[in-house]
C-alpha positions as CSV (number, residue, x, y, z in Angstrom):
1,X,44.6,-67.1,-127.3
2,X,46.8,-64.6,-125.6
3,X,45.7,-60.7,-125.7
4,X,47.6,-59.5,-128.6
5,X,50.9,-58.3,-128.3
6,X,50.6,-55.1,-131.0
7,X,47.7,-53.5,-128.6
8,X,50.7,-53.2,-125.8
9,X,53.7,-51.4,-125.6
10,X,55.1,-48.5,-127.5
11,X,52.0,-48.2,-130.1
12,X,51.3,-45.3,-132.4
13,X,49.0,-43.5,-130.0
14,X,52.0,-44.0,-127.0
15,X,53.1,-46.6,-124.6
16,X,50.1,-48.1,-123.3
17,X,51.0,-50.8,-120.2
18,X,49.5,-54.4,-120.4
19,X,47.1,-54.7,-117.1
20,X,47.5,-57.4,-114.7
21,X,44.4,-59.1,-115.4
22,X,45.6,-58.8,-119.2
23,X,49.1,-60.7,-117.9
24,X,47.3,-63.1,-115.4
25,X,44.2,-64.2,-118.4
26,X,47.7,-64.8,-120.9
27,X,50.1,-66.6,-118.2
28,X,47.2,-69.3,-117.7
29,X,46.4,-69.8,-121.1
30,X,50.5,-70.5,-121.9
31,X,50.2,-73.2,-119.2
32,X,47.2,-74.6,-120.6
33,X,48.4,-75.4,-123.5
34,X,51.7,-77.4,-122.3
35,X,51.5,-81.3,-122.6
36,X,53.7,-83.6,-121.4
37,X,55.5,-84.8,-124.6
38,X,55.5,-88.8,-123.5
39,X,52.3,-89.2,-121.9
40,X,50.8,-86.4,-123.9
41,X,48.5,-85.6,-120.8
42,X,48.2,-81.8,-119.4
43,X,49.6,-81.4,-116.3
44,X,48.2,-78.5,-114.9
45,X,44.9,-80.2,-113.8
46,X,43.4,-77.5,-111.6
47,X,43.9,-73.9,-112.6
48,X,40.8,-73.0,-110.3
49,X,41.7,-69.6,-108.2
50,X,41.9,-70.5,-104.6
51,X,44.8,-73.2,-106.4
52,X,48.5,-73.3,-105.0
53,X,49.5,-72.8,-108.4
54,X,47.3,-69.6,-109.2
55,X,48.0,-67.9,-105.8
56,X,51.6,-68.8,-107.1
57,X,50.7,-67.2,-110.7
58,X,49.2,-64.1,-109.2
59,X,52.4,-63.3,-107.1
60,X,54.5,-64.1,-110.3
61,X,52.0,-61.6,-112.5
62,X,51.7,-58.9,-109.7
63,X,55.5,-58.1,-110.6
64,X,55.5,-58.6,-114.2
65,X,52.9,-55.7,-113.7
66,X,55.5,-53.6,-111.7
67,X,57.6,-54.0,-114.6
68,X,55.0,-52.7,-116.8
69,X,54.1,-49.8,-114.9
70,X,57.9,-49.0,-114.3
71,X,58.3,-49.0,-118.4
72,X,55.0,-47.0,-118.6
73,X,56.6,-44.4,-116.1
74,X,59.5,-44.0,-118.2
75,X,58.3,-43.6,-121.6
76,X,56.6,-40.4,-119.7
77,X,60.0,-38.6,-118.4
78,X,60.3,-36.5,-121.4
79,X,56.7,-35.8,-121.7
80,X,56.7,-32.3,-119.5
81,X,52.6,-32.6,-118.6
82,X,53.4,-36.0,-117.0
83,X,57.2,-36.6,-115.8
84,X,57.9,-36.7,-112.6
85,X,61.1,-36.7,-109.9
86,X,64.3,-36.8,-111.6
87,X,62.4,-36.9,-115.2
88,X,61.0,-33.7,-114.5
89,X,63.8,-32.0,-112.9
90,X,65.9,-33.0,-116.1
91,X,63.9,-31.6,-118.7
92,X,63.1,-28.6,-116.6
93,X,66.6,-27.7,-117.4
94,X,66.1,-27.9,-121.1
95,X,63.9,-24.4,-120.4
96,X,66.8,-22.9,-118.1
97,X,65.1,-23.6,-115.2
98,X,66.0,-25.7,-112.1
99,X,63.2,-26.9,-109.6
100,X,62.5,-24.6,-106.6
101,X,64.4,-26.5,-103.1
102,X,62.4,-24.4,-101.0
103,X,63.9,-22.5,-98.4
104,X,64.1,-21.5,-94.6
105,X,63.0,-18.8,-92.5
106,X,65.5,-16.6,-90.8
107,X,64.7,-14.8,-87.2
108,X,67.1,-12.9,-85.1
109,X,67.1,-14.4,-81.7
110,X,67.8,-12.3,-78.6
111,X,69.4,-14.3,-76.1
112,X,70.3,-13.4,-72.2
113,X,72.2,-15.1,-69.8
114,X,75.5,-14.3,-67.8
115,X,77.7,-11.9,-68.8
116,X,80.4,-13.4,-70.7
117,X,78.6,-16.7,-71.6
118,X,78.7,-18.5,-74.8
119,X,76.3,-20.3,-76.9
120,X,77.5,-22.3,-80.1
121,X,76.3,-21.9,-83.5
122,X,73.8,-24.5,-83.9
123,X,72.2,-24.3,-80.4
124,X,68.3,-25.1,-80.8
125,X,65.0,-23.2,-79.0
126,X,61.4,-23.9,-80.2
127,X,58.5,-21.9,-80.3
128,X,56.6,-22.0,-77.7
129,X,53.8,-24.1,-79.3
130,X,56.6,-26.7,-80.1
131,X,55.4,-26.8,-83.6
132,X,59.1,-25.4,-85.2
133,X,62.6,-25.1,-83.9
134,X,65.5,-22.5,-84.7
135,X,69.1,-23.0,-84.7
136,X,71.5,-20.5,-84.3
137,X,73.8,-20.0,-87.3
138,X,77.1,-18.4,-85.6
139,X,78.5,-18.7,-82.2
140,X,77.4,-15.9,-79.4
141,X,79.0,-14.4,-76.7
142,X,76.6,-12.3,-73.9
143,X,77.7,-9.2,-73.3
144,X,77.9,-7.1,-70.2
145,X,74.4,-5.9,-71.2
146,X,73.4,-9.5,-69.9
147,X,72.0,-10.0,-73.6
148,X,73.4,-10.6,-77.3
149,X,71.4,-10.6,-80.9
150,X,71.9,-13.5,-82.9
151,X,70.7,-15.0,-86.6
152,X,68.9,-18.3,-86.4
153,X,67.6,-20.8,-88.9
154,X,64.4,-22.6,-88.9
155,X,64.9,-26.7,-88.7
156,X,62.4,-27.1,-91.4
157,X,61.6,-25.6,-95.0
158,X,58.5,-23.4,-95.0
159,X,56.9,-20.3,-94.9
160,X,56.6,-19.9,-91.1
161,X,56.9,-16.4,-90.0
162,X,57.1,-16.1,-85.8
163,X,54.9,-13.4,-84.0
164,X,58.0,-11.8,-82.0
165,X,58.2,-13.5,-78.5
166,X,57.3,-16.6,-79.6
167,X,60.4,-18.2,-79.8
168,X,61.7,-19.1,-76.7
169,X,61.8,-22.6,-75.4
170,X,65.3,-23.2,-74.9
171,X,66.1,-26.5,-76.3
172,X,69.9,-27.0,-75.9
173,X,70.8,-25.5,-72.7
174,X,74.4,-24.1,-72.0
175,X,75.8,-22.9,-69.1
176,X,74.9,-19.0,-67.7
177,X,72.3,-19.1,-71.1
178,X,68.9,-18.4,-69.1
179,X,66.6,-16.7,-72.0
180,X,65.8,-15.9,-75.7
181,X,63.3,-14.6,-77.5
182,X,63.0,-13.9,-81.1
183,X,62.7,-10.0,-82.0
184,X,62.3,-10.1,-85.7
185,X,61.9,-12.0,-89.1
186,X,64.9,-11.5,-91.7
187,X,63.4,-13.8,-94.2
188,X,60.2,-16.0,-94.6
189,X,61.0,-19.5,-96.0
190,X,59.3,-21.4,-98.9
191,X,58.0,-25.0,-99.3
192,X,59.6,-26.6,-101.4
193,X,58.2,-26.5,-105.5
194,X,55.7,-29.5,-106.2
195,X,55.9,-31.2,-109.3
196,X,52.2,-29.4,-110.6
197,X,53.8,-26.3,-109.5
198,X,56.9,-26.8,-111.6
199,X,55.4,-28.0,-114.5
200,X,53.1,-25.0,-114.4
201,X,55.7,-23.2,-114.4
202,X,57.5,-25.0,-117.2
203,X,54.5,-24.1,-119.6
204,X,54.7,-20.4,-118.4
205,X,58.6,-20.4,-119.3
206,X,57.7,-22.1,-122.4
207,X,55.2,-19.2,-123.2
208,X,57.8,-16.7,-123.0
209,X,59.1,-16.8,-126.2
210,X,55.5,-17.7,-127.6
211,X,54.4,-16.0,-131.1
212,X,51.4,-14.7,-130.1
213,X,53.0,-11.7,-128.4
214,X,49.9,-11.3,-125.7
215,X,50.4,-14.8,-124.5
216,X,54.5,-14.4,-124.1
217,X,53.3,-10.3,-122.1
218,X,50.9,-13.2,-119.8
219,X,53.5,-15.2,-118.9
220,X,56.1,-12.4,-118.1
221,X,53.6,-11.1,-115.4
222,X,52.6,-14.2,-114.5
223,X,56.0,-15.1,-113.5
224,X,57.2,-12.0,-111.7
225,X,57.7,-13.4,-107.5
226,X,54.7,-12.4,-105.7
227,X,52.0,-12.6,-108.3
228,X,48.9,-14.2,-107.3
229,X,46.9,-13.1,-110.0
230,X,47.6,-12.1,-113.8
231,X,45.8,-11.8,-117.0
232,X,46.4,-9.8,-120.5
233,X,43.6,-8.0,-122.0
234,X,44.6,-6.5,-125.4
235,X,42.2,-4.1,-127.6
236,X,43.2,-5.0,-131.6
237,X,40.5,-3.4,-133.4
238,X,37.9,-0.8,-132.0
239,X,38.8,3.0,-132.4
240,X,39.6,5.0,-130.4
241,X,38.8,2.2,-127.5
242,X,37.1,-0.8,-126.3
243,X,34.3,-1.2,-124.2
244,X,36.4,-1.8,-121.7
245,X,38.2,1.8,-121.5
246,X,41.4,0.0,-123.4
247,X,42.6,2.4,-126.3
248,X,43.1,1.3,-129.4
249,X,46.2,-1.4,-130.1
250,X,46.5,-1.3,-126.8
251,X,47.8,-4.1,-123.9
252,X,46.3,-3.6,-120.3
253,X,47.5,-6.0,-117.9
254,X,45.8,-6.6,-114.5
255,X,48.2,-7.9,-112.0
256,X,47.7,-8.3,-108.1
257,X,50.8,-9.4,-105.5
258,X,54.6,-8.8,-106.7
259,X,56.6,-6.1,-107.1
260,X,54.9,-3.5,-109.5
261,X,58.2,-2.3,-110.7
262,X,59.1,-5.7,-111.6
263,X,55.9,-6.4,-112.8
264,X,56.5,-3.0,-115.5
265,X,59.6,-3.9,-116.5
266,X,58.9,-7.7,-116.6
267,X,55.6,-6.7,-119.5
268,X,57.7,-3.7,-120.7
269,X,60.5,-6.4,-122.1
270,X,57.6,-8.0,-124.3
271,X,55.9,-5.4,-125.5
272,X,55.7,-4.3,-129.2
273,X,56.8,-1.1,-130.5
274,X,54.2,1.4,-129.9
275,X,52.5,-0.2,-127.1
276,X,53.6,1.2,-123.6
277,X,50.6,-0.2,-121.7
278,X,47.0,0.7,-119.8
279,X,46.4,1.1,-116.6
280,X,46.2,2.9,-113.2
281,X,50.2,2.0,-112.3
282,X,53.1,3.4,-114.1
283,X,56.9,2.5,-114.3
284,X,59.4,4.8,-116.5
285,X,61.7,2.7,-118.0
286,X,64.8,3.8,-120.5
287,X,65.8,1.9,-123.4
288,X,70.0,1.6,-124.3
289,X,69.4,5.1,-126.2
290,X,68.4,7.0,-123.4
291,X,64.7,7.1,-124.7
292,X,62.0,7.1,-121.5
293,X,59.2,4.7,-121.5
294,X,56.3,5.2,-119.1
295,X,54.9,1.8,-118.9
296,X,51.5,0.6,-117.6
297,X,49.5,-1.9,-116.0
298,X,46.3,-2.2,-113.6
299,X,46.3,-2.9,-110.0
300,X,42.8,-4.6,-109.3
301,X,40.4,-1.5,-108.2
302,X,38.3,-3.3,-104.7
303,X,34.9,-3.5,-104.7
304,X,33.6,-4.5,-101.3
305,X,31.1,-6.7,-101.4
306,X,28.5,-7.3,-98.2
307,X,26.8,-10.7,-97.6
308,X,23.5,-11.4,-95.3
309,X,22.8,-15.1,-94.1
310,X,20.0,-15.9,-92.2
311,X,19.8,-19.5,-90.9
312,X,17.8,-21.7,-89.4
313,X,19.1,-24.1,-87.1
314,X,18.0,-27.8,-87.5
315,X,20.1,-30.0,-85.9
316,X,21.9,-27.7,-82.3
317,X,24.5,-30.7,-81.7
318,X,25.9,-30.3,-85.1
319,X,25.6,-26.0,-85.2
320,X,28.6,-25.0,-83.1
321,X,28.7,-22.0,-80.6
322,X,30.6,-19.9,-83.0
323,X,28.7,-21.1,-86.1
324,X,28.0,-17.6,-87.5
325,X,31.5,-16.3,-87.5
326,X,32.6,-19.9,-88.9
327,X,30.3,-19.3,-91.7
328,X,31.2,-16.0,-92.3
329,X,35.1,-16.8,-92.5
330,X,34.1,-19.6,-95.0
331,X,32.5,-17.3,-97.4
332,X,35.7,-15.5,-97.2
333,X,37.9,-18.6,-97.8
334,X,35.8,-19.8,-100.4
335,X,35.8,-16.2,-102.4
336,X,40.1,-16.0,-102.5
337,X,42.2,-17.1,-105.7
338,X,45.5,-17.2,-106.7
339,X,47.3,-19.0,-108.9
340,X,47.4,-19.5,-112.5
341,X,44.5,-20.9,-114.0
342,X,42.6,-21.7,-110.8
343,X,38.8,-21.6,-111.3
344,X,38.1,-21.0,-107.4
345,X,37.1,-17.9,-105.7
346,X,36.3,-14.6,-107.2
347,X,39.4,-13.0,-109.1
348,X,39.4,-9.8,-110.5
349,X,36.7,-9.4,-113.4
350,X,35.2,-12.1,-112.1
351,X,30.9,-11.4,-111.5
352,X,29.8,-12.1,-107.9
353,X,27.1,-14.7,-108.3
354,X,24.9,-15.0,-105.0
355,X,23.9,-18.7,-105.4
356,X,27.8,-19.7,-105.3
357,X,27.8,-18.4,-102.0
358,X,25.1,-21.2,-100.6
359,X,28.3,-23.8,-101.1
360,X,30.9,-21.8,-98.2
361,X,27.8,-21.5,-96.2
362,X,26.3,-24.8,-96.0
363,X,29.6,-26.2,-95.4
364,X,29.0,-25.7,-91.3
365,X,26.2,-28.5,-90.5
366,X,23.0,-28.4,-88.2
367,X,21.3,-25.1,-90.5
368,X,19.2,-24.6,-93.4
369,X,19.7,-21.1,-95.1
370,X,16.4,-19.1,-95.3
371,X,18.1,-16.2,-96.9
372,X,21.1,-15.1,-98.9
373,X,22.1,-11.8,-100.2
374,X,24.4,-9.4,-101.3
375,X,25.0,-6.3,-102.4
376,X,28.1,-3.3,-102.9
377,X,25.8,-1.4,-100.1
378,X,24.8,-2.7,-96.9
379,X,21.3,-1.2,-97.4
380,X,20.8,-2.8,-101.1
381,X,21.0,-6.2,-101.0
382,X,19.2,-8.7,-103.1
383,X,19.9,-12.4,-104.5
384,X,21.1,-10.5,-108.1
385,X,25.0,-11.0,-108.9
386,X,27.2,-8.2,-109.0
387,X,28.8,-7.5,-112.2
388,X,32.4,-6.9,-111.3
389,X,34.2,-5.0,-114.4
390,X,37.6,-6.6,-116.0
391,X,39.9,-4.2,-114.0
392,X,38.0,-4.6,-110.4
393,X,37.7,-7.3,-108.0
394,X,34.9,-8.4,-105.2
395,X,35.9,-7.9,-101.8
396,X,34.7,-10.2,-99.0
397,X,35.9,-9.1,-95.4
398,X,34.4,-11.1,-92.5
399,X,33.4,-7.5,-91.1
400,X,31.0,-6.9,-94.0
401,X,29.2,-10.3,-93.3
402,X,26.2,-10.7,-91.4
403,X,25.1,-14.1,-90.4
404,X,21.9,-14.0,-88.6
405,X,21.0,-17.4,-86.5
406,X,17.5,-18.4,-85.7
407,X,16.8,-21.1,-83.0
């Protein structure tokens, strides 16, 4: 008998698609069963699968599948953890918020040529590696300086940022135009938002007006531009204070990146009555009465942290020249964070365990690691982590890495 029908489609527990081997098994038991209603003989003889008739089924169930998949997708376009494309940039909108374009970076080009010579808006030069172009946004005239300044636009979205001089392959030539070369960077562009970036951000916009106040004080910081790291701590019942160092009813935000005035008033906005914040940073704010505020937070305190690796080379074809400083820059990779909710890397409060450190280094082949260690002095390291308290955060610096090879 066919699969039945009740277990597919819009059920109780959601839309749940039919699966093409589901849709193939059913389509060949329907043509079993027909009969020729004068001879009373099946005419479908051979349903085998290297038949015509079930490559011809297969091709015929392969879209009925589409169609499934197609409904799956959108019974999913108001479910904000799973939409995608337009789904998601609709229902984004139901929070305010519109999905990040991206955006492009601005240079100022200075071009020299001919007294006197002009150069349209839109005329392109690369950078010399020929991995971006720049187009200029207005129309230029050289002076009799033999040089004009002039704003370009970068072809592409992105955060590319030009080292000065390196813009300077001239791409559409004009007349008298001999040089350019860019001088400065007005503005870096962005890529443009992914959809797991918007929909984290959907869930922080969502926490904004959460009722646990803590969680809606998160999510303020969390969103201020520039943050790379946020997190609420709040001290509800130990007198006079935590621990920690957090006095008593107390919120004490740690917040790295962004704007720390934006950051103050951004927690200050959400914060109960009586609570003006913890931490080594402080905004004064007024409310609409005139009454001053001095609001705080906590920019993570550093706590460099030194590394020894001694290795053992096992295989030379697969150690490369400059395998020590390739180790030492992917302990340093592998100890950076960002983002909210992301697991990797060290972030601020977060205890520097030694062994974690055997994953960035093993990553370059043709060693074996005799020793690791670590340490917050040179002189004192062991294999112990480092207990990194909630308002600090482990530094790695390729500089305080030493990677000792052994042939």
């Amino acid at each position: 008998m066919p699969t039945d029908p009740s277990s597919y489609g819009m059920t109780p527990q959601g839309f749940v698609p039919k699966r093409l081997a589901d849709i193939l098994s059913d389509v060949n038991e329907r043509i079993a069963d027909i009969v020729d209603p004068a001879t009373g003989e099946f005419p479908f003889q051979n349903a085998s699968d290297d038949s015509i008739l079930q490559q011809v089924l297969g091709v015929v169930a392969e879209g009925i599948s589409e169609c499934w998949g197609a409904a799956y997708d959108g019974s999913v376009q108001f479910d904000p953890l799973k939409n995608t494309g337009a789904g998601q940039a609709g229902t984004v909108q139901l929070n305010a918020m519109l999905l990040k374009p991206g955006g492009y970076t601005f240079i100022t080009l200075r071009l020299s040529g001919k007294p006197g010579a002009t150069i349209p808006a839109g005329s392109r030069i690369g950078t010399e590696d020929s991995q971006q172009a720049y187009v200029t946004t207005d129309p230029a005239r050289i002076g009799d300086s033999g040089t004009v300044d002039v704003q370009a636009r970068c072809t592409e979205k992105g955060p590319f940022d030009p080292a000065p001089g390196t813009v300077i392959s001239i791409q559409t030539p004009w007349p008298n135009w001999l040089n350019a070369t860019n001088i400065e960077t007005l503005a870096v562009g962005t890529l443009a938002e992914t959809e797991e970036e918007a929909r984290r951000r959907q869930q922080r916009s969502t926490s904004l007006t959460s009722y646990r106040q803590i969680e809606a004080i998160f999510a303020a910081g969390v969103g201020v531009p520039g943050v790379i790291y946020c997190r609420a701590y709040v001290n509800s019942n130990v007198y006079p204070m935590d621990d920690r160092g957090i006095p008593f009813k107390e919120v004490a935000v740690v917040a790295e990146g962004g704007d720390p005035k934006a950051i103050a008033n951004a927690i200050f906005l959400r914060f109960p009555v009586g609570v003006i914040g913890y931490g080594n940073v402080s905004e004064v704010f007024y409310d609409s009465q005139g009454v001053s505020y001095p609001i705080s937070f906590s920019r993570p305190t550093d706590v460099p942290i030194f590394v020894q690796v001694d290795v053992a080379i096992t295989n030379r074809a697969n150690f490369p020249d400059n395998g020590a400083q390739l180790i030492a820059d992917a302990i340093v990779a592998y100890a950076q964070y960002g983002g909210v909710g992301n697991t990797d890397g060290f972030p601020p409060g977060a205890d520097i365990i030694c062994s974690r450190l055997y994953t960035p280094a093993n990553s370059i082949g043709g060693h074996k690691i005799t020793n690791l260690s670590i340490g917050t002095d040179p002189g004192a390291l062991s294999t112990d982590s480092i207990p990194i308290a909630w308002d600090h955060v482990g530094r790695f610096d390729a500089s305080h890495i030493t990677v000792n090879v052994i042939s």
